[in-house]
N, C-alpha and C positions, 0 to 999 in steps of 0.2 A: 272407728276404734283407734282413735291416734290419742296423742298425747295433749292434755289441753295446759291452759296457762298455770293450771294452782301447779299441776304437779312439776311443768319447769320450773316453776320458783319455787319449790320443794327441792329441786335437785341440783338447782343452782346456789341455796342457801348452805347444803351438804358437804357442796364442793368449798365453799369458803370456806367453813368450818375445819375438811379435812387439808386443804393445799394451801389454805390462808393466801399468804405471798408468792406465792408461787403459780397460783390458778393460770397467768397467763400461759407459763410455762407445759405446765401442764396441758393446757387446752392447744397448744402448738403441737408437744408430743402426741396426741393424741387426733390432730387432723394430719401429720405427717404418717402416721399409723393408719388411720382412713386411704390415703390417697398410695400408700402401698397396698396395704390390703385389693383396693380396685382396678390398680395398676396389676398384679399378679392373675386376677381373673382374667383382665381383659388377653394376658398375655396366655393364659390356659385357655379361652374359646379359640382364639389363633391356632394355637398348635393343634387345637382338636379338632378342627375345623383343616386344617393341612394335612393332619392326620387321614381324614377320613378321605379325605382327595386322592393322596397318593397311596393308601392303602387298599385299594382297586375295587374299593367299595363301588365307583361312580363307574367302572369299565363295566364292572358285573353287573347295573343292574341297567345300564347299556346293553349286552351281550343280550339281558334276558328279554329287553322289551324290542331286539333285533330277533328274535328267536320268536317272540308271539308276532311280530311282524309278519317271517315268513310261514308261518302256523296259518294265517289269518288270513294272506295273497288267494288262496286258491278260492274261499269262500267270498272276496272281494270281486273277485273276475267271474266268479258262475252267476253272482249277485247283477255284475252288468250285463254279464249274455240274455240273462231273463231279463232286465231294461228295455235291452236290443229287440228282444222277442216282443215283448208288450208293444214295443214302437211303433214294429212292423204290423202286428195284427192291428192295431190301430191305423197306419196308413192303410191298409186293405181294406179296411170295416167301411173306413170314412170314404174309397174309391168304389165302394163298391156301391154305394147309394149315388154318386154323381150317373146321372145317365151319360152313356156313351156317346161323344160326338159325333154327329153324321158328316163323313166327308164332304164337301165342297163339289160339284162338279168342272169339271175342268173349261176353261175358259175355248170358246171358239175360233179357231185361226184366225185373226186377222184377213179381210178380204185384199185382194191386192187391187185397187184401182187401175194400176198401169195398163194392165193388160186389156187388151180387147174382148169382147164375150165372142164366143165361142158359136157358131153358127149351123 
């Protein structure tokens, strides 16, 4: 839906007709008019944009997502104790199917050769 070639040259025939000698002039007035015009916006998102910053819009909604922060801590830490919990009945479950090691029996003194047998 933009503008196609007849109807610029419809609007550029217009402008001869009403500015005749003048068209360049006019067509300067009226991109120096443009580039205010855009210049003024860009200077209005600035201050609205600075505005919003230091009007403690960005502290508040800070404050609020520290507030659901500490709201939220306690269901964070019951959330890992039950981890904890699951971990451990897991190590039990899975210690509990290993069979128990049989201790080793103890090794035999060493004999002593030096000595003489006993009579």
């Amino acid at each position: 839906m933009g503008i196609d070639f007849g109807e610029i040259l419809i609007i550029v025939i217009i402008a001869l007709m009403v500015y005749g000698r003048n068209l360049p002039d006019a067509a300067r007035k009226l991109a120096a008019f443009y580039v205010q015009i855009r210049r003024k916006m860009q200077d209005a998102k600035r201050d609205f944009s600075r505005e919003i910053h230091t009007s403690g819009v960005v502290s508040e909604v800070k404050g609020i997502l520290d507030t659901a922060k500490g709201e939220l801590r306690p269901e964070i830490d019951r959330s890992a104790l039950s981890v904890n919990d699951l971990t451990d009945v897991e190590t039990a479950y899975r210690d509990a199917d290993r069979p128990e090691p049989t201790p080793e029996p103890a090794p035999a003194p060493p004999k002593d050769e030096t000595t003489p047998p006993q009579v």
